[in-house]
C-alpha positions in Angstrom: 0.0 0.0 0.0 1.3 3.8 -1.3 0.2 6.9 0.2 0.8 9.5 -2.3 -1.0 13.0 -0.9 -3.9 12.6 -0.5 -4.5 9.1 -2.4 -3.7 5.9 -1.5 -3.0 2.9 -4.1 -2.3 -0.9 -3.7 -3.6 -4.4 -4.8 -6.0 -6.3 -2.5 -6.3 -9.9 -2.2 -9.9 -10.7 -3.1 -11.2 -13.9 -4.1 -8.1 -15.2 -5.4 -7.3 -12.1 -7.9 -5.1 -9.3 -7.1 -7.0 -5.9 -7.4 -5.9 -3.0 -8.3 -7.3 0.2 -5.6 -6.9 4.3 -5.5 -8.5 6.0 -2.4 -8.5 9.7 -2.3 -10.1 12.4 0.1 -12.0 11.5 3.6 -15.8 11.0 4.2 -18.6 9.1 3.3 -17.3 6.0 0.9 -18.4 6.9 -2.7 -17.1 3.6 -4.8 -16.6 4.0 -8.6 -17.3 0.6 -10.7 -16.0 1.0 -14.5 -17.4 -0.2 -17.7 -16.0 -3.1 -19.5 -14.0 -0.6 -21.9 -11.9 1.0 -20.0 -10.4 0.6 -16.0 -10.4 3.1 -13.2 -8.9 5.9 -15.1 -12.6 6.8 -16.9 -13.2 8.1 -12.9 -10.2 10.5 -12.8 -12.2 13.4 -13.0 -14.9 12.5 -10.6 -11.9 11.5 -8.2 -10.9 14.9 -8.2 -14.2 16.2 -8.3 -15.6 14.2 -5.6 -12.8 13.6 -2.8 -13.3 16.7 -1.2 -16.3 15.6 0.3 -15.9 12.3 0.0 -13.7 9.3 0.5 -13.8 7.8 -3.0 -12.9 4.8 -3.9 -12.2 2.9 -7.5 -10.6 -0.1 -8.6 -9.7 -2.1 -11.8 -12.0 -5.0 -12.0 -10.4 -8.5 -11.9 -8.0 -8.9 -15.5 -8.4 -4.7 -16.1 -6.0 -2.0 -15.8 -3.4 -3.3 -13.2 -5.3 -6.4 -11.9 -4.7 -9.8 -12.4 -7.1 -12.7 -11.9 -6.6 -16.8 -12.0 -8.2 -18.5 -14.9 -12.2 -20.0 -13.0 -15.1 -18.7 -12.0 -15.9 -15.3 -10.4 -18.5 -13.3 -9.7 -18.6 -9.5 -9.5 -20.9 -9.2 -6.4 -18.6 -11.1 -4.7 -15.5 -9.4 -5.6 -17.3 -5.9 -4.4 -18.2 -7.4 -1.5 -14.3 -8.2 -0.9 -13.4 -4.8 -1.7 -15.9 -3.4 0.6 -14.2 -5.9 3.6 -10.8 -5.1 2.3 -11.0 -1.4 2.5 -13.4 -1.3 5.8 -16.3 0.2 4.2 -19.4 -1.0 6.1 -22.3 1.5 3.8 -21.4 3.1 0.6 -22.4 5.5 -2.2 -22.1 3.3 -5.2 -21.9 4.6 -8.9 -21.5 2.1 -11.8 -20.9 2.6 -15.6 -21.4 -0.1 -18.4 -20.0 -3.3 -16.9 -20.0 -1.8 -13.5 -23.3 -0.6 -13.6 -24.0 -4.4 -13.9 -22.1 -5.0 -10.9 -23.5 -2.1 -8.9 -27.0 -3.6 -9.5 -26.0 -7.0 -8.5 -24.2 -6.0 -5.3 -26.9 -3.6 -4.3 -29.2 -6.9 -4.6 -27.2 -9.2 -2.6 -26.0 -6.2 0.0 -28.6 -4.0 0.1 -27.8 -3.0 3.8 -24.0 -1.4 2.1 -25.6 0.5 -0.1 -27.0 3.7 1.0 -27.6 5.4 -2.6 -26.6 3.8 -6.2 -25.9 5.4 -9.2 -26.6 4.1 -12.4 -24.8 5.0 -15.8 -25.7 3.5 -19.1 -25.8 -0.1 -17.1 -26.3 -3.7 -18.1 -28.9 -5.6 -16.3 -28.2 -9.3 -15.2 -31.3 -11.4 -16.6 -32.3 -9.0 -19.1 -34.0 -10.3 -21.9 -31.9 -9.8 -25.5 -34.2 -7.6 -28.5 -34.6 -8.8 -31.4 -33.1 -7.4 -34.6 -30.5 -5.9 -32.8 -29.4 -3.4 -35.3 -25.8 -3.6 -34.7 -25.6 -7.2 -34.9 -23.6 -7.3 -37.8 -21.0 -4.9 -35.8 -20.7 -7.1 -32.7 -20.1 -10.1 -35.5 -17.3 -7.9 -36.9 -15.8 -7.0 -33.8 -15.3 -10.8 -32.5 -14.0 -11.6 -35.8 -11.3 -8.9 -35.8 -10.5 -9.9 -32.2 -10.2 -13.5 -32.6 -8.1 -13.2 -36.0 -5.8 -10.6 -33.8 -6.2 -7.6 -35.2 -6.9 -5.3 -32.3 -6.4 -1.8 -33.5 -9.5 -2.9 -35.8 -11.3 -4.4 -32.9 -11.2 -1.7 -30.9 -11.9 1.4 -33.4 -15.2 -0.4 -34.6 -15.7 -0.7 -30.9 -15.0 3.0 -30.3 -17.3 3.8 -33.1 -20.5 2.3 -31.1 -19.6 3.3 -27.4 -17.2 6.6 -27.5 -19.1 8.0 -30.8 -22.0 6.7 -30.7 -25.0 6.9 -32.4 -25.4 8.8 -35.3 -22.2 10.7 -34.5 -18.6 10.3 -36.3 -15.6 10.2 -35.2 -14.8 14.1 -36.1 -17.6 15.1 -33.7 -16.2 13.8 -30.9 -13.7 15.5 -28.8 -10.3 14.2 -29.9 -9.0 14.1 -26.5 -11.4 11.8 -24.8 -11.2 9.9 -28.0 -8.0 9.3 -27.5 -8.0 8.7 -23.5 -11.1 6.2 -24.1 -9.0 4.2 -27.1 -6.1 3.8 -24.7 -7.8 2.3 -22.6 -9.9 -0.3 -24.3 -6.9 -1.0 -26.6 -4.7 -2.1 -23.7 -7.5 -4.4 -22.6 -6.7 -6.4 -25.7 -3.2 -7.2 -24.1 -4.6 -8.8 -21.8 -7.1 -10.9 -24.1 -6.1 -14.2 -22.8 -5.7 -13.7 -18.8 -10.2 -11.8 -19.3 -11.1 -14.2 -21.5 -10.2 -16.9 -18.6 -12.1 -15.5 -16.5 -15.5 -16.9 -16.4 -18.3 -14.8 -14.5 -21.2 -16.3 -13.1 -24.2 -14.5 -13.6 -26.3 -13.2 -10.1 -28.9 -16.0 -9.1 -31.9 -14.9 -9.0 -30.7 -12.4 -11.8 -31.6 -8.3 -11.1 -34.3 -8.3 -13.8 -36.3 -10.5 -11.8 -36.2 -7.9 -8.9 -36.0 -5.0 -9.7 -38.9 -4.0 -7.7 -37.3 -4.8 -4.1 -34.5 -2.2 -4.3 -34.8 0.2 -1.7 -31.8 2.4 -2.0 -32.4 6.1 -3.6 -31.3 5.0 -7.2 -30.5 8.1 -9.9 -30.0 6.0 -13.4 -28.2 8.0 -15.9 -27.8 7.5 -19.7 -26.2 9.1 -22.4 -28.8 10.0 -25.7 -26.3 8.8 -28.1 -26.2 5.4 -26.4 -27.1 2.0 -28.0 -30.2 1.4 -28.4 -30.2 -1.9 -25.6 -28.5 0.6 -22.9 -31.4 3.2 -23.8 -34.4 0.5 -23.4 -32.4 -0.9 -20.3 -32.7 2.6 -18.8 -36.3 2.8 -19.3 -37.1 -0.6 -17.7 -35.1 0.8 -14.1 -36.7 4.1 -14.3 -39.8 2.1 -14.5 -39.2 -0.8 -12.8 -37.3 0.6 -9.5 -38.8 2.0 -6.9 -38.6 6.1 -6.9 -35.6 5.9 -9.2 -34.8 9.4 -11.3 -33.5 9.0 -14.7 -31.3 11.7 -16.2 -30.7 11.9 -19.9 -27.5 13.9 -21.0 -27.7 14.9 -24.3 -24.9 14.8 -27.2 -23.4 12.0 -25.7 -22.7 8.1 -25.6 -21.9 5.3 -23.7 -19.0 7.2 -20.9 -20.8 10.6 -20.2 -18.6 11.0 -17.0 -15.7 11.4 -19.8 -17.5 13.2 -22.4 -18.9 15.8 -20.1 -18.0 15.2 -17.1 -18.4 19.0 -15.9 -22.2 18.0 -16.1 -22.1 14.4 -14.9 -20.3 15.3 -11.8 -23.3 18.2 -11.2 -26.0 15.6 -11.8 -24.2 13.4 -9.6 -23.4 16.2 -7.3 -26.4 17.2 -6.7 -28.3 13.4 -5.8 -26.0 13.3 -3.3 -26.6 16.5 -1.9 -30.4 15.3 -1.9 -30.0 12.5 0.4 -29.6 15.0 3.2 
């Protein structure tokens, strides 16, 4: 364990993987779960947003960023849970993106006595029935073919082009700079193609679609309108589906809106936490 200033790094031993941890600033825990595209970095600017106020935490998720993980079974409620324990958080703030989102909602399930607020952003939802006619289908198909003949640079544009562009938008319209942060990331996930694709995760039994309904934690979900059109209908069933949950659409943006504008995601997020009094 490091203390740099005010933030503290190290790896923690949880469920056999070696997890990668910043802490920074004092307070109530605010946790930061990333999407499957990046690693902790997508949070730097809500690290130094937030950790005034807060004692925020983030991590790279078992095979991301600096992690490493043993080839088997995992699940990501469980490895939350062992960051929670690790770090001595008993109640948190938790805010999930993407992949994390997905974990966010399936910790909040299992835990719901550690979470005192969760924060949604452009999440997957275990158990949630696949549309039909998915319309980017055929780009999914090229993006595992480009992957598993090697060619990552490929791989990861066409995947830039659905979740940092987004819909409707090319590349030009996009700020170059977050482009560019976002492609470093996902690109150096690629490196690591063997040691994530080892990893199997189990999905949460009962899944979260199933209950939706019995989360009690004050929930703000957030979404990008550029966003795919599954991340956009998933949004709609939690706004529905969970109890008092506020939905927030951020417009002229995709899949990573606390990068893209994160001036305005950190005020939206700002200001639900300020409302839980």
């Amino acid at each position: 364990m490091a203390d740099t200033g005010n933030v503290t790094t190290g790896y923690a031993d949880v469920n056999g993987a070696k997890l990668y941890y910043e802490v920074a600033g004092e307070g109530h825990p605010l946790v930061f779960l990333h999407a499957g595209i990046a690693n902790l970095r997508m949070w730097d600017d809500q690290a130094r947003a937030f950790s005034d106020r807060y004692r925020v935490v983030r991590y790279d998720h078992r095979s991301f960023g600096e992690s490493s993980a043993p080839a088997g079974r995992a699940s990501s409620a469980d490895d939350v849970y062992g960051m929670f324990k690790f770090l001595n958080i008993d109640k948190a703030y938790l805010v999930g993106c993407s992949m994390g989102g997905g974990m966010a909602l399936d910790f909040t399930l299992a835990h719901p006595e550690m979470v005192d607020a969760l924060v949604l952003s452009g999440p997957g939802v275990s158990g949630m029935p696949e549309e039909e006619n998915d319309p980017l289908e055929a780009t999914w198909q090229e993006i595992r073919d480009a992957a598993k003949a090697g060619d990552y640079d490929k791989a990861n544009e066409l995947e830039l082009r659905v979740w940092v562009d987004g819909m409707g938008r090319t590349p030009d319209q996009v700020d170059p700079a977050y482009r560019a942060k976002a492609s470093a990331m996902n690109r150096a996930l690629y490196d690591h193609d063997t040691e994530m694709n080892a990893v199997e995760w189990q999905p949460a039994e009962p899944p979260a679609y199933s209950r939706l309904e019995t989360i009690t934690a004050p929930t703000l979900v957030i979404v990008g309108d550029r966003d795919v059109p599954d991340i956009l209908h998933a949004v709609d069933v939690l706004a529905a589906r969970i109890p008092n949950a506020k939905k927030v659409v951020m417009p002229n943006t995709a899949h990573l809106p606390s990068m893209e504008l994160p001036d305005e995601f950190n005020q939206i997020l700002g200001d639900f936490l300020s409302s839980l009094g």
